[in-house]
ZADO-1210 file (C-alpha; in nm, 4 decimals, padded with zeros to 6 digits):
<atoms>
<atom x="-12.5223" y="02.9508" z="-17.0417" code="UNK" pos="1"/>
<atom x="-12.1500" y="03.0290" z="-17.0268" code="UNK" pos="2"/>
<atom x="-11.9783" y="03.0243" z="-17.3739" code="UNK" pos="3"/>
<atom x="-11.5811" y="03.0474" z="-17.3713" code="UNK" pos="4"/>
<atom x="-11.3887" y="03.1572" z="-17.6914" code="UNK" pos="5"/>
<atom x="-11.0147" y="03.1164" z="-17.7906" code="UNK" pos="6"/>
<atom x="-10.8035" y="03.3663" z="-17.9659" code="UNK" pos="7"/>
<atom x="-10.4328" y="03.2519" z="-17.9940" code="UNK" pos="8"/>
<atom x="-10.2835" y="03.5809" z="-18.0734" code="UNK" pos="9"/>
<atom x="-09.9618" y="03.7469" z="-18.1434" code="UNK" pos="10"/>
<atom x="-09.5855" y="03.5858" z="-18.2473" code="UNK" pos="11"/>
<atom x="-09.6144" y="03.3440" z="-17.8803" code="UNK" pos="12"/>
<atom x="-09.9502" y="03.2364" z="-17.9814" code="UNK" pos="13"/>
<atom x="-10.0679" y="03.3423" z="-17.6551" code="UNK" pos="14"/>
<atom x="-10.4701" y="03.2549" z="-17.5536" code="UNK" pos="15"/>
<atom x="-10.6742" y="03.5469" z="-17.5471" code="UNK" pos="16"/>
<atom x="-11.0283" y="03.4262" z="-17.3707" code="UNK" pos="17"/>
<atom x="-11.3632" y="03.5808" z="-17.4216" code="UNK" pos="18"/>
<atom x="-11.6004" y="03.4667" z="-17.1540" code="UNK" pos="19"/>
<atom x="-11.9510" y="03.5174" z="-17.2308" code="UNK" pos="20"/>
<atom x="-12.2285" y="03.4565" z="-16.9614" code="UNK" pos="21"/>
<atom x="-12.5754" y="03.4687" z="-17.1906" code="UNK" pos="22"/>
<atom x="-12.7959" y="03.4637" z="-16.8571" code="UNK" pos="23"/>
<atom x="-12.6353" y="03.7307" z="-16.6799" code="UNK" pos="24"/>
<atom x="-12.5895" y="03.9353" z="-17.0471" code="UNK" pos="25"/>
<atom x="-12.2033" y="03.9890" z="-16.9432" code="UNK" pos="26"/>
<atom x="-11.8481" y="03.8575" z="-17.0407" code="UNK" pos="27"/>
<atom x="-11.4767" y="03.9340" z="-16.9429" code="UNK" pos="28"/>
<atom x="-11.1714" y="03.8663" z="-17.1493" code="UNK" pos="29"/>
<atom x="-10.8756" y="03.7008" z="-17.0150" code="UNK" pos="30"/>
<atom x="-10.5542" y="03.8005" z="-17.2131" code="UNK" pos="31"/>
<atom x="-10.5487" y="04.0803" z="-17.4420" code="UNK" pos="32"/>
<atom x="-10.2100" y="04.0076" z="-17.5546" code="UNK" pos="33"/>
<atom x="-10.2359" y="04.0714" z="-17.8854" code="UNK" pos="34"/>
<atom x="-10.4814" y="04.2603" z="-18.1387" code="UNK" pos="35"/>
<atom x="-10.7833" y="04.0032" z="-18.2395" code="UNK" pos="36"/>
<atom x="-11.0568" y="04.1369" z="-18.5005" code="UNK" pos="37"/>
<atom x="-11.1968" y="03.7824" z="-18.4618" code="UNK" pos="38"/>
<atom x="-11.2341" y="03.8288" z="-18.0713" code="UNK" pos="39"/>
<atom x="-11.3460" y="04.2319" z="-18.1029" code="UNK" pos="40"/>
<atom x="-11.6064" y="04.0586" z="-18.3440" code="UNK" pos="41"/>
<atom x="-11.7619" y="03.8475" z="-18.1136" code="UNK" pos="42"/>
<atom x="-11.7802" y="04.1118" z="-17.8383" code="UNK" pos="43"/>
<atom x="-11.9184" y="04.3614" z="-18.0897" code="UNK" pos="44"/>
<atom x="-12.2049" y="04.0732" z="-18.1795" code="UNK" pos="45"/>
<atom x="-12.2411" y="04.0310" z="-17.7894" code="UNK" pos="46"/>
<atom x="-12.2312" y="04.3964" z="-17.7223" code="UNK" pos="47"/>
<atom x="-11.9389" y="04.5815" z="-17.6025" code="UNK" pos="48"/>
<atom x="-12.0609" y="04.7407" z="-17.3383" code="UNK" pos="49"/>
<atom x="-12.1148" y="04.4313" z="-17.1583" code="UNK" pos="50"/>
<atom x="-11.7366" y="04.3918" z="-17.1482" code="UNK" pos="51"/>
<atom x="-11.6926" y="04.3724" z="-16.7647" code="UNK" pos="52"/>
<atom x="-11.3602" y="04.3131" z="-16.7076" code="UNK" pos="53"/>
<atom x="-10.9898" y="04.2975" z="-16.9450" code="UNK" pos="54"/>
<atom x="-10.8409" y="04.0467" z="-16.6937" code="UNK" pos="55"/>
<atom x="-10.4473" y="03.9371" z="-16.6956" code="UNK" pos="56"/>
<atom x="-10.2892" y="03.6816" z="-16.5330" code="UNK" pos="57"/>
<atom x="-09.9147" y="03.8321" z="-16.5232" code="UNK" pos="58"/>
<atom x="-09.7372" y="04.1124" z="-16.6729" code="UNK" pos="59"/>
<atom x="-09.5829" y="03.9940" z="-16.9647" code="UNK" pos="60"/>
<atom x="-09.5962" y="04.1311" z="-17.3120" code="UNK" pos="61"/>
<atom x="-09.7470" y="03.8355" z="-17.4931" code="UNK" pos="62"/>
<atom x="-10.0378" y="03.8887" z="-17.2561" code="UNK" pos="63"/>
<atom x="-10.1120" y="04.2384" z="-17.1911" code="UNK" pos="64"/>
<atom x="-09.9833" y="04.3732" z="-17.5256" code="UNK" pos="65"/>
<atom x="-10.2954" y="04.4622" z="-17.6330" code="UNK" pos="66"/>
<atom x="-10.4747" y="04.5703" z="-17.2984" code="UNK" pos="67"/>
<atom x="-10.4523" y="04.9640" z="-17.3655" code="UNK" pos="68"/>
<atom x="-10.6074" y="04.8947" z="-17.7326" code="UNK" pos="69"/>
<atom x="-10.9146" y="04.7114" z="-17.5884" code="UNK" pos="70"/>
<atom x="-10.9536" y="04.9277" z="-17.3087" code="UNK" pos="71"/>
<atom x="-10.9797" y="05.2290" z="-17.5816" code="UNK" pos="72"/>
<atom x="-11.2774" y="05.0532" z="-17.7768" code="UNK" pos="73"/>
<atom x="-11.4651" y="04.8920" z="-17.4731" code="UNK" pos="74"/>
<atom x="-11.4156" y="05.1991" z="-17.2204" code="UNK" pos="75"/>
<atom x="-11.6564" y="05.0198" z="-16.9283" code="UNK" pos="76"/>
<atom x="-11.4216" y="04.7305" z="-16.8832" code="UNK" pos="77"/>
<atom x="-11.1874" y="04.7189" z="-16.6019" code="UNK" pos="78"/>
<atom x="-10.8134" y="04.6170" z="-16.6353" code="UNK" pos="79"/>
<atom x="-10.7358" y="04.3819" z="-16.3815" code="UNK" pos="80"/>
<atom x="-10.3937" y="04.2845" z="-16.2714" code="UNK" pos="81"/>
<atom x="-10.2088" y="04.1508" z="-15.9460" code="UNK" pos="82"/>
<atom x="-10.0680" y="04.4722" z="-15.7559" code="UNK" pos="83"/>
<atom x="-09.7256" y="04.2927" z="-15.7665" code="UNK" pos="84"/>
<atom x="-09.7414" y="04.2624" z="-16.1646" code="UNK" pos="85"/>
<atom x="-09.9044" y="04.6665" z="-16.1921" code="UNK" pos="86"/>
<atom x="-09.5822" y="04.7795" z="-16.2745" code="UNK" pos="87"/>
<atom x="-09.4983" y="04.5349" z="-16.5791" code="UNK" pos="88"/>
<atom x="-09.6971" y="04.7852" z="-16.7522" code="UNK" pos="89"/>
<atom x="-09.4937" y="05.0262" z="-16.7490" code="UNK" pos="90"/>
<atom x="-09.1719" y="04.8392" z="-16.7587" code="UNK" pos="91"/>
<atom x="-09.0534" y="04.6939" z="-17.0936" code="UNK" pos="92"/>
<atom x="-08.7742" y="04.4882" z="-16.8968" code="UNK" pos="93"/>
<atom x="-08.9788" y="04.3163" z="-16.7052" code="UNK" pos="94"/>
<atom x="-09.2681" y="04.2785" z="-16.9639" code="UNK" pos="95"/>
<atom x="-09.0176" y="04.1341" z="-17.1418" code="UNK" pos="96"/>
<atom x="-09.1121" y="04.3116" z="-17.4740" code="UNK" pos="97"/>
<atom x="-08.7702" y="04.4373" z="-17.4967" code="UNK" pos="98"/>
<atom x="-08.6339" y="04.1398" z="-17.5055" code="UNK" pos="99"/>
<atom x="-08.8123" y="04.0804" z="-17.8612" code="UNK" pos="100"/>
<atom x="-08.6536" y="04.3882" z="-18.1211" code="UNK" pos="101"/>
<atom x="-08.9675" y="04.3635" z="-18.3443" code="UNK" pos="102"/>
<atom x="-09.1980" y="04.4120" z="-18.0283" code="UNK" pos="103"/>
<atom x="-09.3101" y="04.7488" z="-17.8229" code="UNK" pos="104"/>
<atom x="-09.6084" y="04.7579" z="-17.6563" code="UNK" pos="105"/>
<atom x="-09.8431" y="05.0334" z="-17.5116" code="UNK" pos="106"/>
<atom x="-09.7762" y="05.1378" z="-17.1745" code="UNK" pos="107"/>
<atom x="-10.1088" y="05.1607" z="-16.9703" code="UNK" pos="108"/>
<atom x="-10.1620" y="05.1401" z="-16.5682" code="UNK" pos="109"/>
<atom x="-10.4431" y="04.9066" z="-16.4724" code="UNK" pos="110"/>
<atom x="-10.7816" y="05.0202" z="-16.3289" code="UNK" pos="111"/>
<atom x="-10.8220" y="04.7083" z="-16.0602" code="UNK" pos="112"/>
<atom x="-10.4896" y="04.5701" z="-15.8686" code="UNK" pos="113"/>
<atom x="-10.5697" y="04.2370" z="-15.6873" code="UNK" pos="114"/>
<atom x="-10.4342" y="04.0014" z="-15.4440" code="UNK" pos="115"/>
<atom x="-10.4912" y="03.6291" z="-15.3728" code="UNK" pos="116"/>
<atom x="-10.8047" y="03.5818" z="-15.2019" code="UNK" pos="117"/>
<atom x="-10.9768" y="03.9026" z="-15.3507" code="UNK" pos="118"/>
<atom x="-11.3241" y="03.8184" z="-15.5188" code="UNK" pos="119"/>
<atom x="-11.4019" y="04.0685" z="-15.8381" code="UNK" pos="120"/>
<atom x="-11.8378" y="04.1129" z="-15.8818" code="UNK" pos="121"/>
<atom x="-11.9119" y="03.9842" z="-16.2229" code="UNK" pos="122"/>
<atom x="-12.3328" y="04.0359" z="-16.1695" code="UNK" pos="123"/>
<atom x="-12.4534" y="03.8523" z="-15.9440" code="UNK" pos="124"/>
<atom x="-12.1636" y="03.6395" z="-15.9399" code="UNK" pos="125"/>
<atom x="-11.8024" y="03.6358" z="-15.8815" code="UNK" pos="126"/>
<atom x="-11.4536" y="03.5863" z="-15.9750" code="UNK" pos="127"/>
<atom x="-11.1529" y="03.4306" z="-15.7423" code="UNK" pos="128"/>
<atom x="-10.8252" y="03.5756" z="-15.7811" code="UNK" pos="129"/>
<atom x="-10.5856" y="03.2792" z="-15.6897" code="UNK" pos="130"/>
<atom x="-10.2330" y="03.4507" z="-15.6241" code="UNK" pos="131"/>
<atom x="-09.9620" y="03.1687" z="-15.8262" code="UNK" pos="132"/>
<atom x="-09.6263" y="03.3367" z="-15.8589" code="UNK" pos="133"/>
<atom x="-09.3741" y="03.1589" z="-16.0576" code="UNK" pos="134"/>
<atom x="-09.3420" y="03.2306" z="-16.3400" code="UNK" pos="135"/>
<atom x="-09.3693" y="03.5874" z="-16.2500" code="UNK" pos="136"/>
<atom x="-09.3678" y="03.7365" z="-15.8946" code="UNK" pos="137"/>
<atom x="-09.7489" y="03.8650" z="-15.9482" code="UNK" pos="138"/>
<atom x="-09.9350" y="03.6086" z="-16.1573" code="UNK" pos="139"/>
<atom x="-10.2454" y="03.4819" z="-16.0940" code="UNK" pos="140"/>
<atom x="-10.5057" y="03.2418" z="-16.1860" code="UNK" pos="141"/>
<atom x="-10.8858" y="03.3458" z="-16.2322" code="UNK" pos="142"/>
<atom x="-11.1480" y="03.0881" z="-16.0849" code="UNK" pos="143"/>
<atom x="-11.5037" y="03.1309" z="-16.2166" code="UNK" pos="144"/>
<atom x="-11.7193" y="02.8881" z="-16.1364" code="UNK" pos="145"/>
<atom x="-11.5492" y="02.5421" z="-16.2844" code="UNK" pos="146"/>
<atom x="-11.3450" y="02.7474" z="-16.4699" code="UNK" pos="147"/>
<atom x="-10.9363" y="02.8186" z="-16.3656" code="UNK" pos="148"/>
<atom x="-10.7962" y="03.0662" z="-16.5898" code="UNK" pos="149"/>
<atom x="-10.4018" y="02.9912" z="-16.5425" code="UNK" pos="150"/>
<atom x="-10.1825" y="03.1792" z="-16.7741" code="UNK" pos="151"/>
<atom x="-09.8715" y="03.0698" z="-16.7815" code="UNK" pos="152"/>
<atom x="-09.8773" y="02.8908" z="-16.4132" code="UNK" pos="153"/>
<atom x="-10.0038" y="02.5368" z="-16.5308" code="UNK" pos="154"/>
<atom x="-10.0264" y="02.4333" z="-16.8421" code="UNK" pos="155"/>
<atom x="-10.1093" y="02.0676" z="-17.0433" code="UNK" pos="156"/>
<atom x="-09.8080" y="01.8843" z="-16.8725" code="UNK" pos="157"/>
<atom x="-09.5589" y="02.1684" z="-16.7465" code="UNK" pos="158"/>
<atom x="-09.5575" y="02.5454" z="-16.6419" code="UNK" pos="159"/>
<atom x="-09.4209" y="02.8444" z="-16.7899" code="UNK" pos="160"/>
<atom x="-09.0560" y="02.9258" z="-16.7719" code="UNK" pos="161"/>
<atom x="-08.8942" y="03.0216" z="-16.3799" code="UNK" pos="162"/>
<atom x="-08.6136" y="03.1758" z="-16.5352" code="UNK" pos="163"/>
<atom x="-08.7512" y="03.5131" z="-16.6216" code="UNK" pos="164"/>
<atom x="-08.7018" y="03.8193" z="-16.3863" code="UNK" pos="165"/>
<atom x="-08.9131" y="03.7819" z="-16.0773" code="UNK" pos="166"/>
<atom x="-08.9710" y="03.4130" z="-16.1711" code="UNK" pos="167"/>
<atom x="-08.9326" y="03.1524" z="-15.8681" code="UNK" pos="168"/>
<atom x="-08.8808" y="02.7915" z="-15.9205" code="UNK" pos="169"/>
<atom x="-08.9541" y="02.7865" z="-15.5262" code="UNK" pos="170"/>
<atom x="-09.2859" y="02.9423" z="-15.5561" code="UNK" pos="171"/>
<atom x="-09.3742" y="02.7999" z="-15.8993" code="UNK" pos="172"/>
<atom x="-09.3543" y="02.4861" z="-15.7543" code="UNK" pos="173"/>
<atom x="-09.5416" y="02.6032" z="-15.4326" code="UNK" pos="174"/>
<atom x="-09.8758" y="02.7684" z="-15.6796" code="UNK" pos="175"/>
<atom x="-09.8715" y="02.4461" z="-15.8718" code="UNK" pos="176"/>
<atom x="-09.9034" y="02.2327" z="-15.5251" code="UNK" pos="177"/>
<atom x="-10.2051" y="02.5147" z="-15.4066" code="UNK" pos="178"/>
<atom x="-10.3900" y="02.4519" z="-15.7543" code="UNK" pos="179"/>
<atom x="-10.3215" y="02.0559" z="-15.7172" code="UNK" pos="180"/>
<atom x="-10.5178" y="02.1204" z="-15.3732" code="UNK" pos="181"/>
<atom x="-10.8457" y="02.2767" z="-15.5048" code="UNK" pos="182"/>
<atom x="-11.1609" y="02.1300" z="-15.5139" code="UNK" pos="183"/>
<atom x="-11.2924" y="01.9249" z="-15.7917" code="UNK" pos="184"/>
<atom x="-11.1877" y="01.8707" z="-16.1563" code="UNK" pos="185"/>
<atom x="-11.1613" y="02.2191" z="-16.3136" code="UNK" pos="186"/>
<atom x="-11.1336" y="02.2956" z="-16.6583" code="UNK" pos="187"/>
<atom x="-10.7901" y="02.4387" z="-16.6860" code="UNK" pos="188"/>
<atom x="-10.7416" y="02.7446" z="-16.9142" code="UNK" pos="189"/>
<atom x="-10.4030" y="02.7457" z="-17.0195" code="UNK" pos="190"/>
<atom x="-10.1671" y="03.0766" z="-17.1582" code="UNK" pos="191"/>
<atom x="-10.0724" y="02.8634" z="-17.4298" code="UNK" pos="192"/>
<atom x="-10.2064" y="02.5562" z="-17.5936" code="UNK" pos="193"/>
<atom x="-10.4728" y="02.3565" z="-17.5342" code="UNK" pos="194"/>
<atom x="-10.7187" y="02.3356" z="-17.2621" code="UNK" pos="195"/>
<atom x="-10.6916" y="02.0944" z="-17.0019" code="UNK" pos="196"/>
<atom x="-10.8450" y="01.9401" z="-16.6695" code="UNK" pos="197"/>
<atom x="-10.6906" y="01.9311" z="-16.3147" code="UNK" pos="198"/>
<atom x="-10.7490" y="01.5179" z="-16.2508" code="UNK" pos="199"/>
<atom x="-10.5245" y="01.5335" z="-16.5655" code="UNK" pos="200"/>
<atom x="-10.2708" y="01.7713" z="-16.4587" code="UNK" pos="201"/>
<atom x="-10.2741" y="01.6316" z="-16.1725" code="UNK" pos="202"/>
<atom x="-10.1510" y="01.3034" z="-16.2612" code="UNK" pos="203"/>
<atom x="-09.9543" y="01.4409" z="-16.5362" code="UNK" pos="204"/>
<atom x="-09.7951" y="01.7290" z="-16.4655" code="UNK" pos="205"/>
<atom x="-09.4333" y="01.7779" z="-16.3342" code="UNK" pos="206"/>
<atom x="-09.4657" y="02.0245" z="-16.1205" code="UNK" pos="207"/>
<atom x="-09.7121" y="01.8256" z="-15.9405" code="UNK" pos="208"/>
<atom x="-09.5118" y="01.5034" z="-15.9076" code="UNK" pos="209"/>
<atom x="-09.4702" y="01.4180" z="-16.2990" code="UNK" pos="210"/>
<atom x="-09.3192" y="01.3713" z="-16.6285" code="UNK" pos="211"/>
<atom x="-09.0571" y="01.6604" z="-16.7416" code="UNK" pos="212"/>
<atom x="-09.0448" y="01.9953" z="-16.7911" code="UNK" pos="213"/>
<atom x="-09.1060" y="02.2038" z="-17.1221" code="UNK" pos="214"/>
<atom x="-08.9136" y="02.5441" z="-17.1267" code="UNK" pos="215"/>
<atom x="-09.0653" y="02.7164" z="-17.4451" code="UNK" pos="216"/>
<atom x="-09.2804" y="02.9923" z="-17.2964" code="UNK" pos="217"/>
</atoms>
């Protein structure tokens, strides 16, 4: 049985995921933006030595803020991010926590830099890395089983802001179609707010043909 748990976290009320697979005795987070005790909890309950993975979509602040932190406490999990995000940890311009007077952030350098196309081993399973820059140059979305984790590519209705350094209207627009394109009807993970489904984004969204677009993240 997979179980997935959702930890809005820090001042952008970003989603922190905790993916548990009971038959496999593993999970991964998605997220660690922000400290969680509620999140730490339910590792801790699960065991946190089963952590496999700390995986992040893209290299901002609200979403890897609290990477270093969790990678402290659960020292077998992996920090995953694209190799064209790996230095956002390191860079407080383009992490954007600069930006944001009341926010610093620990630098960290991940342990796992991935590509699109590149499959991570979660057991006997495995985990897609979907390469979606847009929003930043690196981001990515994290396919596991019916699952897309999307960060701030798609979410309910719109897509994160293009307007950020190494954001690309050109290629957001170009990830969006290459999500559109996948197979089935996902269950759509968003960065921020509430789940959703592709057959819905893909009738509603505006980057994939509809409605308008919402620049708050």
């Amino acid at each position: 049985m997979i179980k997935v748990e959702c930890y809005p976290v820090g001042e952008l009320q970003a989603n922190c995921y905790i993916v548990f697979d009971d038959i496999q005795n593993l999970c991964f987070a998605v997220d660690t933006g922000a400290p969680s005790p509620q999140a730490e909890e339910s590792i801790d309950r699960f065991g946190g030595n089963k952590l496999r993975y700390i995986l992040l979509t893209h290299g901002h602040f609200d979403h890897i803020g609290n990477a270093a932190a969790m990678k402290r406490k659960y020292p077998t999990a992996e920090i995953v991010i694209s190799e064209d995000d790996s230095s956002f940890t390191e860079n407080d311009a383009l992490n954007l926590s600069s930006h944001f007077c009341d926010v610093q952030i620990e630098h960290f350098s991940a342990d796992i830099t991935v590509n699109d196309g590149m499959e991570l081993p979660f057991g006997e399973k495995t985990i897609k890395i979907i390469g979606t820059p847009g929003h930043t140059r690196g981001g990515v979305c994290y396919l596991f089983e019916d699952m897309l984790f999307t960060g701030d590519t798609i979410m309910s209705r719109t897509t994160g802001r293009m307007d950020f350094p190494t954001g690309s209207s050109r290629d957001m627009f170009e990830s969006a179609a290459k999500i559109a394109a996948l197979d089935g009807n996902l269950k759509l993970y968003c960065g921020h707010g509430n789940a959703t489904t592709l057959d819905f984004e893909r009738k509603h969204n505006f980057a994939m043909g509809n409605i308008t677009y919402d620049d708050l993240y």
